[in-house]
N, C-alpha and C positions, 0 to 999 in steps of 0.2 A: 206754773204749767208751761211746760215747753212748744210754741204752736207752728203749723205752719196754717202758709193761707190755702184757702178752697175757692175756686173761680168754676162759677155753673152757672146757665142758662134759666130763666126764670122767663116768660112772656106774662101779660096780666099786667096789676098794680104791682110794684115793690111788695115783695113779700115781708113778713113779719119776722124776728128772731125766733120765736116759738112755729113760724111754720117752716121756716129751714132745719129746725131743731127736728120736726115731726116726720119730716119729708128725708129726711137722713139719719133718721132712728140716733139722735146725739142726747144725750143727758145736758142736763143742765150747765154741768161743770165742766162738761167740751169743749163746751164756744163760748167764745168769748164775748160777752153781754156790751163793755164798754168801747170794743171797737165796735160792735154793731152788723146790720147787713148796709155794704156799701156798694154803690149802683157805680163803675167801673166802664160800661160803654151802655149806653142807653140804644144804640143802635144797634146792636148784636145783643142785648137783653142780658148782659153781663153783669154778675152781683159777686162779691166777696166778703167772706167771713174766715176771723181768724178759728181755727178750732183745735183740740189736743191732738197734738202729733200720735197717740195711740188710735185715737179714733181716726186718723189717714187710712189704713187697710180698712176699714169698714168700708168709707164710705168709695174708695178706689171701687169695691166689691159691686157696690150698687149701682156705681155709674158704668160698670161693665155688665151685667146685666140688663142694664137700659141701652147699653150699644153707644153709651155716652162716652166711654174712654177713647174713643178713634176721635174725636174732637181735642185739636191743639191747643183751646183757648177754653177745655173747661180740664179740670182735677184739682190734684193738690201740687202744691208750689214749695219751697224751700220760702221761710220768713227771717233772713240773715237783719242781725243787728245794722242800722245803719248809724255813719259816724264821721267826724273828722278822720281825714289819711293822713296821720302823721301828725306833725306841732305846727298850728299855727302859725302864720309869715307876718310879725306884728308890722314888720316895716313897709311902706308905703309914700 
């Protein structure tokens, strides 16, 4: 599955993977179980899940509805490969 990440606002305890799932209408096989929900700034109550890049228009839909899309630091994200640039500099 192709994913990107989702950065939203959560106040309370650390939510569950099954109440981000519920709370954003996502199937099972949207989000991604083995990254988890990951707590990103505990001060602005910031949480991250990877979930299917088709469920993105959903859940954009929802957080525009909530009046949550005008917020810079909640949506969805691009989740680019990360990697070495280029070959290795063995020498040292």
């Amino acid at each position: 599955m192709a994913t990107v990440m989702f950065q939203f606002r959560h106040t309370g305890k650390s939510p569950s993977l099954d109440e981000v799932r519920k709370e954003f209408g996502l199937a099972v096989g949207e989000i991604d179980s083995a990254f988890g929900v990951i707590q990103t700034d505990s001060a602005e109550h910031l949480y991250t899940v990877l979930v299917d890049e088709k469920a993105a228009k959903r859940i954009q839909s929802k957080l525009s509805e909530r009046g949550a899309d005008k917020d810079p630091a909640v949506g969805v994200f691009s989740n680019p490969p990360i990697g070495p640039f280029g070959k290795p500099d063995v020498t040292m």
